[in-house]
Every structure is written in structure tokens, then in C-alpha cells.
N, C-alpha and C positions, 0 to 999 in steps of 0.2 A: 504494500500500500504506500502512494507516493513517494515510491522509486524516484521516478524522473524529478522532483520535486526537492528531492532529498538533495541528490546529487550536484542541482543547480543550486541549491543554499550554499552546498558545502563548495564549487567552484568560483561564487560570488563572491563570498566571503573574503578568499584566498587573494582573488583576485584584487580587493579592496586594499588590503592587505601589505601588498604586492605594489598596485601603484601610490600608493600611499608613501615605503619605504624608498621607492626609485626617486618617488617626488623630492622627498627629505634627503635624497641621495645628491640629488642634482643641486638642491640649495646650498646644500653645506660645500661643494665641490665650488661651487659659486663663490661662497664667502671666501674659503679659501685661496683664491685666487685673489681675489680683492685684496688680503694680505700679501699677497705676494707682492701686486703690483704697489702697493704704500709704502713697503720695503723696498720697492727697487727706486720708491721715489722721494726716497728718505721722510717717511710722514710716520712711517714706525720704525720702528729701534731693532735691529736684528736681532740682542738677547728676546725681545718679548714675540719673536715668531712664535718658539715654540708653545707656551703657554694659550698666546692668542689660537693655535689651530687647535690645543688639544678642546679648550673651551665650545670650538665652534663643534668639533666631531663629537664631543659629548649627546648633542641634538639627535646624532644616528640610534643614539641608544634608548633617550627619551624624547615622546614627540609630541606635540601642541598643535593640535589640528583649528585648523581656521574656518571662519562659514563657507567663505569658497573652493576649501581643500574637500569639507565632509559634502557640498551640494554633487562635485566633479567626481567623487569616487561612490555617491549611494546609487549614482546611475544604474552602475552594474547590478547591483541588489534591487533594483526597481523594475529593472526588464524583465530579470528572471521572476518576481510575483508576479508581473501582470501578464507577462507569457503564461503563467500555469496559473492562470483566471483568478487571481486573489482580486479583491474588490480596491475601487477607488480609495475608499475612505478608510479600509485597513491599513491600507500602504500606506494612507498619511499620518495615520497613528504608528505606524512602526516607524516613520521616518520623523518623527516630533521625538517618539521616547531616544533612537539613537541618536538624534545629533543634541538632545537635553545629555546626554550621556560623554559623547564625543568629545563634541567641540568646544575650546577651550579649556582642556583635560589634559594635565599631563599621563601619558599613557606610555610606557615601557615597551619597545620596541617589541619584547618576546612575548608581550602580552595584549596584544593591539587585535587580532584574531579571536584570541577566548572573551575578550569584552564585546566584540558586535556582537557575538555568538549567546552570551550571557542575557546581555541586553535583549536580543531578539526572544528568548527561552522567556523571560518578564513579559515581554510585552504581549506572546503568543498567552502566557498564562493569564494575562488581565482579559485578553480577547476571547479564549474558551469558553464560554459561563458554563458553572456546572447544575448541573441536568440533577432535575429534582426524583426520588424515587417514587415512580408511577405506580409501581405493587402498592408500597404502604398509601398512597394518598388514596387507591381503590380500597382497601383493606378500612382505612377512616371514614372515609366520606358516601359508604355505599350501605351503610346500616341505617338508614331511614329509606333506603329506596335505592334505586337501581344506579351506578355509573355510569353516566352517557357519557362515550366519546365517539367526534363524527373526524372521517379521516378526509382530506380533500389536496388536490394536486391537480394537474393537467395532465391529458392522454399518455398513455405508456408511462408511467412515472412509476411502475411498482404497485401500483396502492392497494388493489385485491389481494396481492400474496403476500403483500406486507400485513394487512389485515389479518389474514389466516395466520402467519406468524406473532401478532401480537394474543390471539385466539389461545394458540398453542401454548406461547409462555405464561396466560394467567391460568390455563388449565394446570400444569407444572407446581404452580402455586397455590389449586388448589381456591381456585375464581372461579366460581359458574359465569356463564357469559351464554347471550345470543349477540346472533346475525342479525344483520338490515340487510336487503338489497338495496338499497339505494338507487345505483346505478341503474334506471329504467331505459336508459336512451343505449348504450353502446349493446350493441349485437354480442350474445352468447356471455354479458358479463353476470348476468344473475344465474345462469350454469356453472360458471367461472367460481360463485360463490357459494352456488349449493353442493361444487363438487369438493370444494375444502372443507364445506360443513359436514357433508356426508365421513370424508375421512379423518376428522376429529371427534365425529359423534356430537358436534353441536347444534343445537335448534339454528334455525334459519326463516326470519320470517321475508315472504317474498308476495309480488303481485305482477301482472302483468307487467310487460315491454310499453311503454309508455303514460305507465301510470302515475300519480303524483308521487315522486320520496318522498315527500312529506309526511302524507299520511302513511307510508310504510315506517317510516321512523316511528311516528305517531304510534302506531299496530305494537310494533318493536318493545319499545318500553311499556307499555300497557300490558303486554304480557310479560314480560323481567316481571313487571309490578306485582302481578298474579301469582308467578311461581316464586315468589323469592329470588331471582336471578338476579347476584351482584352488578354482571356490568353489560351493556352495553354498547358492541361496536357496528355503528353505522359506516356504511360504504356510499362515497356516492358519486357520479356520470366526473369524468376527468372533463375539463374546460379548462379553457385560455382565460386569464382572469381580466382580459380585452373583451370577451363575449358578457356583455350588457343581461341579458337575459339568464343566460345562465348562473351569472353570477347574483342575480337577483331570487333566481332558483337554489342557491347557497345561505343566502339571508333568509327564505322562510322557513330553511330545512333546520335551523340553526332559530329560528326563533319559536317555531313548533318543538322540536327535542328539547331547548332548553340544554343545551351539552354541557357537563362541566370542563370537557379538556375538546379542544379543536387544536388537531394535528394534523401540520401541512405535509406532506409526502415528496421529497424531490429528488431526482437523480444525482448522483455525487457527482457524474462523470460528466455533464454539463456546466459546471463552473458556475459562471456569472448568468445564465439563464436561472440555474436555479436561484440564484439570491434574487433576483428579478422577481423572480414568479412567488418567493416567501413575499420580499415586501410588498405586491402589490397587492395580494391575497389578507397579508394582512389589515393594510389601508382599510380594503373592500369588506372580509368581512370579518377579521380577528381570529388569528391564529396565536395557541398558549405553546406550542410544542414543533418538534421537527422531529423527522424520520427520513435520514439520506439512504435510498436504496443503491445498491451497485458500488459500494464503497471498496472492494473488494479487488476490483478494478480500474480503481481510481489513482493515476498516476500522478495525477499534479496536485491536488489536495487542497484545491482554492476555495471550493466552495463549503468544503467542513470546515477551514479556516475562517473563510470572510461571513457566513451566513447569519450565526450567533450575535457576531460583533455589529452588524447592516439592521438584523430585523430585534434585538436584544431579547429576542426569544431561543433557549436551551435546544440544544440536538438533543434528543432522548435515548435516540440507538439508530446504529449503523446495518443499512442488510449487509452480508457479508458471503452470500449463496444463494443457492435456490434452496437447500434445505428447511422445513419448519425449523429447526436448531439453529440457524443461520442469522438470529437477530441478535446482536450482539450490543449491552450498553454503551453509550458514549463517556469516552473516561479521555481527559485531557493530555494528560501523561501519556499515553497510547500517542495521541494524534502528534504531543511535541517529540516526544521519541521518532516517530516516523520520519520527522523531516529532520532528521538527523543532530535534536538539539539535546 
């Protein structure tokens, strides 16, 4: 998991590094000469050469980076986030905490490398928020009446099997749960739902191919209500959160269920589409939670990085397979390790 991501950190970095040290190479190479020439023009005193040079090559050892030393070398660290879809306004926060860190710092030549690195490890830990545990808050908040959680995202995003995996894991724990079909409009997706229901053994309420969700939501908890059923999870038709109507169809399904957690579903491997589609989702109709599918195969890592930080709503869990077993929590530690910090 964000291999390719990793590897461009740890070549940025180097690289900063690198002309950083050449830069401070060529100034002191500089001054030095300068002394030479005062000596050769009688403006210094030949005993104080040596003193004067060893003073100036001191600087190679320790270095004092300047605003226009740290703007000219975070370039390199700025290509490689926005190449592997890290969002606008993360990068301006990593590029606020390093150069509050940097510039104007004396920093130690052998040591100039593990302070970006440091620094970025901070700044990634401020930016993770950490993800609340969704067993116990089901576990508290479902003894007067049922857990509703409605899951939403745009077409292909995962969100049916991610559904069936979040099914799985409260079963695991020991969470009775039903099914919504929600989804009335995409072809074959309430099959899609009744054939994960059928292979976990969980109720599934459903209605025709173009019925209102609403009142299948509606249907949904009213029987949780009846059987005692802890929680449940509604599904519902993937949209562009640009389709007006649909997304107005997201607002009554969400004002009928009454849901206590709304969780957006997005592809990891899209990047900045998905942080797109949490914030706008959220604007429209208020999302508490995130669920990145495909993380598994997510090489750059922008969008687990930038999404928490864009939309200030928690990743809850990563898909990580197609397996039910396959949902894995979101733990920060994981994601900063990944990128090699």
C-alpha cells in the first residue's frame, strides 16, 4: 500500500537535502574566494586567512535556511504530493508546519533529512483524525431502538460489498443487523444485496426496481423496531453529487430514516475525485464517516491522506479485498508507516 508514494517521499526528501547542501556548498566556496581576493588586495591580513575560512566552512556543517532557500527546495516535495493526488490545502499545511520548522533554524548538516522527515511524520499525525469506534457507539446508542446507518457514494465506489462487509463485522461482534435495498434504480443491485444477505443469513428488506428508498428505509427500521434488531444498514442508488434530483432523493432518505451515522463510501484509488465527491456530499447532505474501498491497491495514498484533513470527517476502515474479512480499521500509524515515515 502506497509503494509508489513511499518511495517519492523518501526521493524528495533526499533530494531537498541534496540541493540544499550543494547550495551551502557553492556559498561558502563563494565567500571563500572573497577572502582570497581581500588578501590578495591587502584588505585582510594573511595570518587571519586561516581563521577567516575555517569560520566561513563551519556553515557546511550547520545550516540556516532562508524563505527563499526552503520556497526553491519544497518544490521537489510538492510535485511529488500533488503527482500522487494529495489535496491543495494538505500541501499547504505540510508546507506552513515545515518551513515554521525550517526556516530560520539552525539545523546540522547530518541532521537536515530526519527533521523534514520528523516534521512531515507531525504534520501527517495532526492531519489523520482518529476514527471513533463504531462497534461501541452501536453497542451504546442502539438500546432504545435500532442503529441507523445509511451508506452513500457515486456509481462503482464499492458500497454494496462494503455494506455486506460492515454486515459481517457486526455479526462477528455479535450485532443483529438488517438490510435496506435502497438502491431501486441500478439494475441487478437489490440481487447484488439479497445475495450477501442470503450468504450471511441476514434479513433483507426489499421492494420493487423503482420504488421509493425511502419508504424501504422507512419498512427497514420499523421492523429492526419489531424484532429487537440492533442496527441498521441502508444501501442506497450510487449518484454524482452534481445530479440535483438524486441528491434530493439522498435528503429525504436521510430525513425519513432519521440515521445516526451517514457514511460516504469512496475509492482510495481515485485520489482527489474522491475528496471531491466526500466534500460535496457532505455540503449536500452531511456525511459523519468515511469508508475508502480499494485501498489495497492504492499506490499513491493521497486520498487517505488528504480526505480526513478536506472534509474533517474520520476514515473509519479501509477495504483491503474482496473478502467479507477484508475491512480493515483505519489506524494512522499504519497509513504514516506506509509512506515510509
Amino acid at each position: 500500500m502506497f509503494g509508489f508514494l513511499r518511495e517519492k517521499i523518501k526521493s524528495a526528501v533526499t533530494a531537498i537535502k541534496n540541493a540544499v547542501v550543494k547550495q551551502k556548498e557553492e556559498e561558502v566556496k563563494e565567500e571563500i574566494q572573497e577572502v582570497e581576493t581581500k588578501i590578495e588586495e591587502g584588505e585582510v591580513q594573511e595570518e587571519r586567512k586561516e581563521s577567516l575560512i575555517e569560520k566561513i566552512k563551519k556553515k557546511l556543517t550547520t545550516f540556516t535556511l532562508s524563505e527563499a532557500d526552503f520556497e526553491r527546495v519544497f518544490w521537489e516535495l510538492e510535485k511529488v504530493l500533488l503527482e500522487n493526488n494529495v489535496a491543495v490545502s494538505t500541501i499547504e499545511k505540510i508546507h506552513k508546519d515545515l518551513r515554521k520548522k525550517l526556516v530560520g533554524q539552525s539545523i546540522k548538516r547530518g541532521e537536515l533529512e530526519q527533521e523534514i522527515k520528523k516534521t512531515l511524520k507531525r504534520t501527517l499525525e495532526e492531519i489523520l483524525l482518529e476514527p471513533f469506534d463504531l462497534i461501541e457507539r452501536i453497542k451504546k446508542e442502539s438500546k432504545d431502538g435500532p442503529y441507523v446507518i445509511v451508506f452513500f457514494g457515486i456509481n462503482g465506489s464499492g458500497k454494496t460489498t462494503t455494506i455486506a462487509k460492515v454486515a459481517h463485522m457486526l455479526q462477528k461482534h455479535k450485532i443483529s443487523c438488517i438490510l435496506a435495498a435502497g438502491d431501486t434504480f441500478r439494475a441487478a443491485s437489490i440481487e447484488q444485496l439479497s445475495e450477501h444477505a442470503n450468504k450471511l443469513g441476514i434479513e433483507i428488506v426489499k421492494n420493487k426496481y423503482g420504488s421509493d428508498p425511502a419508504a424501504v428505509a422507512f419498512d427497514a427500521i420499523a421492523h429492526a423496531k419489531a424484532r429487537n434488531i440492533k442496527a441498521v444498514l441502508i444501501d442506497t442508488a450510487g449518484r454524482m453529487h452534481s445530479n440535483v434530483n438524486l441528491m434530493e432523493e439522498m435528503k429525504k432518505i436521510c430525513k425519513v430514516a432519521k440515521p445516526n451515522m451517514r457514511i460516504f463510501i469512496g475509492e482510495a484509488i481515485t485520489g482527489n475525485d474522491a475528496v471531491e465527491q466526500a466534500r460535496e456530499f457532505d455540503s449536500k447532505a452531511g456525511i459523519d464517516a468515511i469508508i475508502l474501498t480499494k485501498a489495497d491497491v492504492d499506490e499513491k495514498g493521497g486520498a487517505s491522506i488528504s480526505i480526513g484533513q478536506v472534509t474533517g470527517k474520520p476514515i473509519l476502515y479501509l477495504g483491503m479485498g474482496q473478502n467479507m474479512d477484508d475491512l480493515e480499521p483505519f489506524k494512522k500509524e499504519r497509513i504514516i508507516k506506509s509512506v515510509g515515515l
